[in-house]
MMTF fields as JSON, N, C-alpha, C and O atoms, coordinates in Angstrom:
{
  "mmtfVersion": "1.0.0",
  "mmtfProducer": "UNKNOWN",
  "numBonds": 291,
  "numAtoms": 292,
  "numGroups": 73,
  "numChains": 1,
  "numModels": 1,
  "chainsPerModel": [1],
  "groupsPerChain": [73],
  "chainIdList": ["A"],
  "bondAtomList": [4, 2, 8, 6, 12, 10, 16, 14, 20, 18, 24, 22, 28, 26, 32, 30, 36, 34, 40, 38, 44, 42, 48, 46, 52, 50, 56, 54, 60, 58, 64, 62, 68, 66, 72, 70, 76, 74, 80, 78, 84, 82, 88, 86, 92, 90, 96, 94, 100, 98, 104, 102, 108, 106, 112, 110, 116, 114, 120, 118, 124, 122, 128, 126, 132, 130, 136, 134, 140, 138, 144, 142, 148, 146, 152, 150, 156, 154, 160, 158, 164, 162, 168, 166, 172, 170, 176, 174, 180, 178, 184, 182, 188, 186, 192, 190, 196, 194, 200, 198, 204, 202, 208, 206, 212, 210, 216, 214, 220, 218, 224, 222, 228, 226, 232, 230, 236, 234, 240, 238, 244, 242, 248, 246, 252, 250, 256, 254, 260, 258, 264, 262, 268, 266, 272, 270, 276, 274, 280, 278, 284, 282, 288, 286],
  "bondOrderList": [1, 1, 1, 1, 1, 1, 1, 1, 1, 1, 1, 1, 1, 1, 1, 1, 1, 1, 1, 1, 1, 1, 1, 1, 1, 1, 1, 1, 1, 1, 1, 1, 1, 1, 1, 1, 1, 1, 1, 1, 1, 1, 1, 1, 1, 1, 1, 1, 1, 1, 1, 1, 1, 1, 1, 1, 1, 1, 1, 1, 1, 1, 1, 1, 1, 1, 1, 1, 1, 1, 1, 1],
  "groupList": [{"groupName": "UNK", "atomNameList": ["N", "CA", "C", "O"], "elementList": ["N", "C", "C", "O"], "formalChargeList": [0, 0, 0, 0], "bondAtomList": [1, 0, 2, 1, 3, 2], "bondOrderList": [1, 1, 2], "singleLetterCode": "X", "chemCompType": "L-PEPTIDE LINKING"}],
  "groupTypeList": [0, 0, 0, 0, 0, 0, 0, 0, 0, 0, 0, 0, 0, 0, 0, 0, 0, 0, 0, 0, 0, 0, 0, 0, 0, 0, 0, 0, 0, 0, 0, 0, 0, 0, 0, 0, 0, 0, 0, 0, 0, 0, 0, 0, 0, 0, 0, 0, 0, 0, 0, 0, 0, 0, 0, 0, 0, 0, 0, 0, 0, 0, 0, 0, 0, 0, 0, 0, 0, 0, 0, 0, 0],
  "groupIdList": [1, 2, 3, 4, 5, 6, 7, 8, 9, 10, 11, 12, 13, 14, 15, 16, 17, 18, 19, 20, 21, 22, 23, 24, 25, 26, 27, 28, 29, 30, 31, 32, 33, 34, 35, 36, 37, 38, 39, 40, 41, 42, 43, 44, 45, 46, 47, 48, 49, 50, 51, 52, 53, 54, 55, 56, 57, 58, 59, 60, 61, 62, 63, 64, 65, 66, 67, 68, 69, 70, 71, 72, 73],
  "secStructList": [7, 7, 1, 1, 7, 2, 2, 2, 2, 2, 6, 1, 1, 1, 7, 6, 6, 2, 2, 2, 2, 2, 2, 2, 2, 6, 6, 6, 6, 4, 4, 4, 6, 7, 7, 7, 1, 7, 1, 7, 7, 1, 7, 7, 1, 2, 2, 2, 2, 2, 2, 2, 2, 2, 6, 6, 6, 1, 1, 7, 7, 7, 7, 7, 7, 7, 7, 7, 1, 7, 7, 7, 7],
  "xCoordList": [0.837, 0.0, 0.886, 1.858, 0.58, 1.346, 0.768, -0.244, 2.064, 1.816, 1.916, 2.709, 1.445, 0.187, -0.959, -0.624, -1.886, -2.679, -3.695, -3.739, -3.971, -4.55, -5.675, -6.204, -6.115, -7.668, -7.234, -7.721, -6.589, -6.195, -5.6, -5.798, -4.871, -4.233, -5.299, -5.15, -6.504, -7.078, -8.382, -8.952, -8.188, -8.925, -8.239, -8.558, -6.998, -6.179, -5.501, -4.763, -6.04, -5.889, -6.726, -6.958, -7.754, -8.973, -8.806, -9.645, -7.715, -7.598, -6.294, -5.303, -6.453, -4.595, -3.826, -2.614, -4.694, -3.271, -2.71, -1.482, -3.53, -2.965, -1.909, -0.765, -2.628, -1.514, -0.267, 0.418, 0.064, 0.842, 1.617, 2.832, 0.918, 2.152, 2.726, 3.763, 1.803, 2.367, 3.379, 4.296, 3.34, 4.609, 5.334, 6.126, 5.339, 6.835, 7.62, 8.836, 6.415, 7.178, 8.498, 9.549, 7.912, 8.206, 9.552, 10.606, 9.462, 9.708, 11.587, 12.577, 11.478, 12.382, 12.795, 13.757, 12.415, 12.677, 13.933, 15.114, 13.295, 14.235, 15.674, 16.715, 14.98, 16.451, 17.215, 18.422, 16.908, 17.662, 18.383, 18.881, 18.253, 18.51, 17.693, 17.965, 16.895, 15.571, 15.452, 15.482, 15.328, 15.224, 13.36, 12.455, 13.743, 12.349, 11.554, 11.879, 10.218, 9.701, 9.093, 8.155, 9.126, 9.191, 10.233, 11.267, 10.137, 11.329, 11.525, 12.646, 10.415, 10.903, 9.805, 8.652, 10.379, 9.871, 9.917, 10.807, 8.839, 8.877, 9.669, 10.505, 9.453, 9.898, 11.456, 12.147, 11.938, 13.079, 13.712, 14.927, 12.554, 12.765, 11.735, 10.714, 12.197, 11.588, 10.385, 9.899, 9.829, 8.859, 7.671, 7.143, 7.436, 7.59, 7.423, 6.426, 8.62, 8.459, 7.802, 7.142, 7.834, 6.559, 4.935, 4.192, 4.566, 3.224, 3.117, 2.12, 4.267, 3.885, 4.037, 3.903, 4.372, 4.418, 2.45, 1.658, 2.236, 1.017, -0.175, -1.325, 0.211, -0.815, -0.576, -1.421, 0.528, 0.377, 0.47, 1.153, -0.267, -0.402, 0.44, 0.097, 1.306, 2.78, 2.708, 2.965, 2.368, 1.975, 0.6, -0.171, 0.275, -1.141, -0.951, -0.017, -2.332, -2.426, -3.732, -4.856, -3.555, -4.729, -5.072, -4.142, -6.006, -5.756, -6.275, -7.369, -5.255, -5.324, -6.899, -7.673, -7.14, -8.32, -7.767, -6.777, -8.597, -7.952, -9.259, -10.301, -9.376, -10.641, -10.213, -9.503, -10.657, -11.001, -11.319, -11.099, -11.65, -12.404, -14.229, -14.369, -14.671, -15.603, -16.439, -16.516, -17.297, -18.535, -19.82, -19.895, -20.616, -22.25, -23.015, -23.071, -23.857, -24.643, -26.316, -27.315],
  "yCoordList": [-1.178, 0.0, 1.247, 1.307, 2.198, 3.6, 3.944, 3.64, 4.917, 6.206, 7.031, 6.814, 8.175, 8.465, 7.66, 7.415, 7.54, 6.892, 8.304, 9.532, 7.878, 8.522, 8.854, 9.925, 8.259, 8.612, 10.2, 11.278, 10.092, 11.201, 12.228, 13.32, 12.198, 13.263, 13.855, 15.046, 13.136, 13.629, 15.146, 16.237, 14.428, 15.33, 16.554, 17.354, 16.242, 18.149, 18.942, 19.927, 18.121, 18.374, 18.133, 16.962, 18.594, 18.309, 17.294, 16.62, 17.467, 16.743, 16.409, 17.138, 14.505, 14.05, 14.852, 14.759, 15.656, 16.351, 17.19, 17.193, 18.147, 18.924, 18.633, 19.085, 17.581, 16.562, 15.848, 15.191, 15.869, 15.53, 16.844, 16.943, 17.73, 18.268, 19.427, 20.088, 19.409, 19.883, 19.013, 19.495, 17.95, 17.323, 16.95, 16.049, 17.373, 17.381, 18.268, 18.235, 19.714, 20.746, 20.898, 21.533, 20.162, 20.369, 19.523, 19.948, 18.458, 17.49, 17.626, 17.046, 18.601, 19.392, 20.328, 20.975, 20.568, 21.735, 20.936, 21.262, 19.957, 19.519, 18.624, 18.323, 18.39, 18.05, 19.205, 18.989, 20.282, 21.466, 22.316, 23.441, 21.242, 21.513, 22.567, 22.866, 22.922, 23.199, 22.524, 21.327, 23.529, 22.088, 22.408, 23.177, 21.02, 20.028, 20.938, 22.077, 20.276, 21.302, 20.093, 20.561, 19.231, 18.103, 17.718, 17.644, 17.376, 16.524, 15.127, 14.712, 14.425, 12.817, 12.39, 12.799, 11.618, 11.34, 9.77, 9.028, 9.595, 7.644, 7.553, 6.656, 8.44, 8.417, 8.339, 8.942, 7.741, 8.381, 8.726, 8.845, 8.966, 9.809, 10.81, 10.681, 12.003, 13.275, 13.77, 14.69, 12.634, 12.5, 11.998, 12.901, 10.901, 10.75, 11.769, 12.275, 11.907, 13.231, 14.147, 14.551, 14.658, 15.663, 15.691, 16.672, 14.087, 13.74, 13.846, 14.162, 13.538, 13.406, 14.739, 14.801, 16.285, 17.181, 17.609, 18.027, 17.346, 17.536, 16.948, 17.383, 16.207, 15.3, 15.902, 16.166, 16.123, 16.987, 18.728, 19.47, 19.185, 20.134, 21.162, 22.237, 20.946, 21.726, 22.532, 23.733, 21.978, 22.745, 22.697, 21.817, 23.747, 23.554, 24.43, 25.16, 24.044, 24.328, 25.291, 24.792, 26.314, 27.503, 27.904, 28.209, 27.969, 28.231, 29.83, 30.35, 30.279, 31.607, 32.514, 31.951, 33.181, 33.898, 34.347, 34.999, 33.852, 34.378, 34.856, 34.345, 35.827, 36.16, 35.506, 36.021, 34.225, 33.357, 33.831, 33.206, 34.538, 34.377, 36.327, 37.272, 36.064, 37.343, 36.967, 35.781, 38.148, 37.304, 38.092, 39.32, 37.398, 37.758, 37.911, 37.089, 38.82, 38.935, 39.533, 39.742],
  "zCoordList": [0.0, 0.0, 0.0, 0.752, -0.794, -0.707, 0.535, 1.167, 0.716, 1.923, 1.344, 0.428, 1.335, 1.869, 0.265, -0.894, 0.768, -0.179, -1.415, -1.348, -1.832, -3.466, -2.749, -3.045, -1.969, -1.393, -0.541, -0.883, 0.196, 1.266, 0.675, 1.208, -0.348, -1.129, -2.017, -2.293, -2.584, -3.694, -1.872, -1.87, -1.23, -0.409, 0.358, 1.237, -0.533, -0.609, -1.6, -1.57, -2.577, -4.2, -4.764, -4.466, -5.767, -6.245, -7.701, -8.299, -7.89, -9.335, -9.684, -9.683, -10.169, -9.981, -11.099, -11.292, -11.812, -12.918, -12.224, -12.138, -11.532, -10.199, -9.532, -9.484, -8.888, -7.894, -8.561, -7.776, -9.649, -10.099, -10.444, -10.277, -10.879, -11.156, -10.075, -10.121, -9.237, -7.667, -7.176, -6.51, -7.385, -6.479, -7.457, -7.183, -8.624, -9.297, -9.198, -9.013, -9.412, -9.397, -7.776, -7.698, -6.915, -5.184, -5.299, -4.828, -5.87, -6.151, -6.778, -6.333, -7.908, -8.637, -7.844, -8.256, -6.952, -6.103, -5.075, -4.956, -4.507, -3.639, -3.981, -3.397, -5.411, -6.492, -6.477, -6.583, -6.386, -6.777, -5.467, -5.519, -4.063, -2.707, -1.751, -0.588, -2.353, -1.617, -0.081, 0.201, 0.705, 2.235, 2.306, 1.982, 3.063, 3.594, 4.181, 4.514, 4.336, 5.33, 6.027, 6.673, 6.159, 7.309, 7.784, 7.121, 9.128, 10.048, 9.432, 9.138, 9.25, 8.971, 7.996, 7.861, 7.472, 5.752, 6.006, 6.422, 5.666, 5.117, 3.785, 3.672, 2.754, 1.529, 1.383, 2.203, 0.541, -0.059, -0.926, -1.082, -1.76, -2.935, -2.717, -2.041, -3.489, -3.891, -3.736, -3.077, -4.798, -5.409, -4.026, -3.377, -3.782, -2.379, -1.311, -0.794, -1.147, -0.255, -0.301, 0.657, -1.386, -1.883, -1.909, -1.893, -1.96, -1.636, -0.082, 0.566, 0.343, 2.118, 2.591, 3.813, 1.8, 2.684, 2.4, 3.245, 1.159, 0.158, 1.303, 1.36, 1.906, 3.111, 4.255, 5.11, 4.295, 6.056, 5.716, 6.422, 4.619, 4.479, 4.674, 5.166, 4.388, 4.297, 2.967, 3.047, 1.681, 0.485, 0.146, 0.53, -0.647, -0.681, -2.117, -2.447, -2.93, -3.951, -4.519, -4.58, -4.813, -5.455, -6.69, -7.436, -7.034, -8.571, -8.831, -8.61, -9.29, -9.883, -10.129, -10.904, -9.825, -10.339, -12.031, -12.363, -12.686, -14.08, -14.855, -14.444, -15.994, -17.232, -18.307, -19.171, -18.318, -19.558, -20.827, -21.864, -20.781, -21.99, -21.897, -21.122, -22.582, -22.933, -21.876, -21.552, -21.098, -20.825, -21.184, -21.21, -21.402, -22.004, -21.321, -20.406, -21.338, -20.391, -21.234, -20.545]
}
């Protein structure tokens, strides 16, 4: 079984493209010597690591207010 599991992560990320590319980006970050923002990690890789800060809410993810597009009224 993964830690943290797909069930628990999708209930702090709304969508796995999201979630994926949140913890790559984090992910690349800590490739790039970025320090942790947890004490102790089950993981030991990156990647990994990055889902487990994503679960204990260490990163969190927002999406931009943006104008799409025209609107009609």
């Amino acid at each position: 079984m993964l830690d943290p599991s797909i069930d628990s992560l999708m209930t702090k990320i709304d969508s796995k493209y999201s979630l994926v590319s949140v913890a790559a980006k984090r992910a690349r970050q800590m490739q790039l010597g970025e320090s942790t923002l947890l004490n102790r990690y089950i993981s030991h890789k990156n990647v990994g690591k990055a889902l487990e800060e994503i679960n204990a809410d260490k990163l969190i993810y927002r999406l931009a207010d943006r104008n799409l597009g025209s609107r009609y009224e």
